[in-house]
C-alpha positions in Angstrom: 0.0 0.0 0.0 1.2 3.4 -0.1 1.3 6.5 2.0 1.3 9.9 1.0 3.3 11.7 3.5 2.3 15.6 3.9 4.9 16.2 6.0 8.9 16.0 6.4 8.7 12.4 8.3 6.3 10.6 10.7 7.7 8.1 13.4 6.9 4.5 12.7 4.8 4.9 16.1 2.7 7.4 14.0 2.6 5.5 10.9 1.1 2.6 12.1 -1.8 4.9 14.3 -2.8 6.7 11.5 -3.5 3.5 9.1 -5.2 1.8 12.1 -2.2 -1.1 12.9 -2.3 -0.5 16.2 -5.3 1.3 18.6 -3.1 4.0 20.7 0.4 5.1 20.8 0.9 2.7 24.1 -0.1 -0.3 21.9 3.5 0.1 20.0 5.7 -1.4 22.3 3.8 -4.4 22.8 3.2 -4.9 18.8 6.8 -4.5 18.1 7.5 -7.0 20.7 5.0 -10.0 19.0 5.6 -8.5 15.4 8.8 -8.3 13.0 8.7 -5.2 11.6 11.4 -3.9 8.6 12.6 -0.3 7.6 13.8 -0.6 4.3 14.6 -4.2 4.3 16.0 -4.1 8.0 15.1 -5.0 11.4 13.3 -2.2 13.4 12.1 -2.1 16.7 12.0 1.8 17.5 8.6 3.4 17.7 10.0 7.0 17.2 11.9 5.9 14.4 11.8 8.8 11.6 10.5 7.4 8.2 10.8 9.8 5.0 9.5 9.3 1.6 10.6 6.8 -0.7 11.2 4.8 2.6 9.1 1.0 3.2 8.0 -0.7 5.9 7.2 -4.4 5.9 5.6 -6.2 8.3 5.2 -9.9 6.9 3.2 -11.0 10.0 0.6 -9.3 8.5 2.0 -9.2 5.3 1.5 -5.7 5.0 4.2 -3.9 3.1 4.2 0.2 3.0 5.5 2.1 0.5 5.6 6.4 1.5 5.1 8.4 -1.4 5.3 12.4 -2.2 1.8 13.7 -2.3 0.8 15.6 -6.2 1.1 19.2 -5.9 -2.7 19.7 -5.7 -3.0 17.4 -3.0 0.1 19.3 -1.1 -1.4 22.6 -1.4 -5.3 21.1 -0.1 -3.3 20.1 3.0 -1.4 23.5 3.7 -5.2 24.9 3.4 -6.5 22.8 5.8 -4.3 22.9 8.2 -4.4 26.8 8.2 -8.0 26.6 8.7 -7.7 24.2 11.9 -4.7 26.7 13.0 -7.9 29.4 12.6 -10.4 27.5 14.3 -7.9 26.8 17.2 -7.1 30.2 17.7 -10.3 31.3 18.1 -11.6 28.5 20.2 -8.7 29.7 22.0 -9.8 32.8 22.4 -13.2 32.2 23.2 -12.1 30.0 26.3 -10.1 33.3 27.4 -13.6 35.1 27.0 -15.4 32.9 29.2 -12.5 32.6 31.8 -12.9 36.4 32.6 -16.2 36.8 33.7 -17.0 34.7 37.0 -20.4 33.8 37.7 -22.1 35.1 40.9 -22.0 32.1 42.4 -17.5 31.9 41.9 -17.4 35.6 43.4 -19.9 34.8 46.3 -17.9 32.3 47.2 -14.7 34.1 47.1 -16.0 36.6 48.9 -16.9 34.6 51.8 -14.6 33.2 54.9 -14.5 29.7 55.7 -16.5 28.0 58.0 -15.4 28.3 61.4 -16.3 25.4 63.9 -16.4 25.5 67.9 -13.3 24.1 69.7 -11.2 24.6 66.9 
């Protein structure tokens, strides 16, 4: 199968999250562990391992082989514009959240304004 990688590298840890090999990024030591998986024909057993296109990974196990290709031009420049729209839609979630952290409800400045209970004998 191939991969079309958007970006300068993805970890092997990465790799096999985002096509569904493994459920979470703590299931990766335990898969490498009962699975032989090869980097360009070798051994590998690092999940942070960098992989870059034009760079396989084999895992006969499941015989699965994965081939990382460059993205066409169109498809590059699709996900530069989505990305900047999630960077837009974080920022102003961000900002929102600031927003809503300023103004305390009555009930937050009631109880700042009041002491603590104080009990007898204490």
């Amino acid at each position: 199968m191939e991969y079309k990688l958007f970006e300068e590298f993805i970890t092997l840890q990465s790799l096999l999250k985002d096509l569904g090999i493994i459920q979470s990024g703590g299931a990766i030591k335990s898969f490498l562990a009962d699975h032989l998986v090869y980097f360009n024909g070798e051994l590998e057993n690092r999940r942070g391992k960098k992989i870059r296109i034009g760079d396989s990974i084999e895992i006969p196990d499941l015989k699965t082989q994965i081939i990382l290709v460059k993205p066409t031009s169109e498809e590059l420049e699709e996900f530069r514009l989505e990305k900047l729209e999630k960077e837009r839609v974080a920022k102003l979630v961000k900002e929102m959240n600031k927003k809503v952290q300023k103004k305390p409800t009555k009930k937050a400045q009631a109880t700042k304004t009041k002491p603590a209970p104080r009990f007898p004998g204490r």
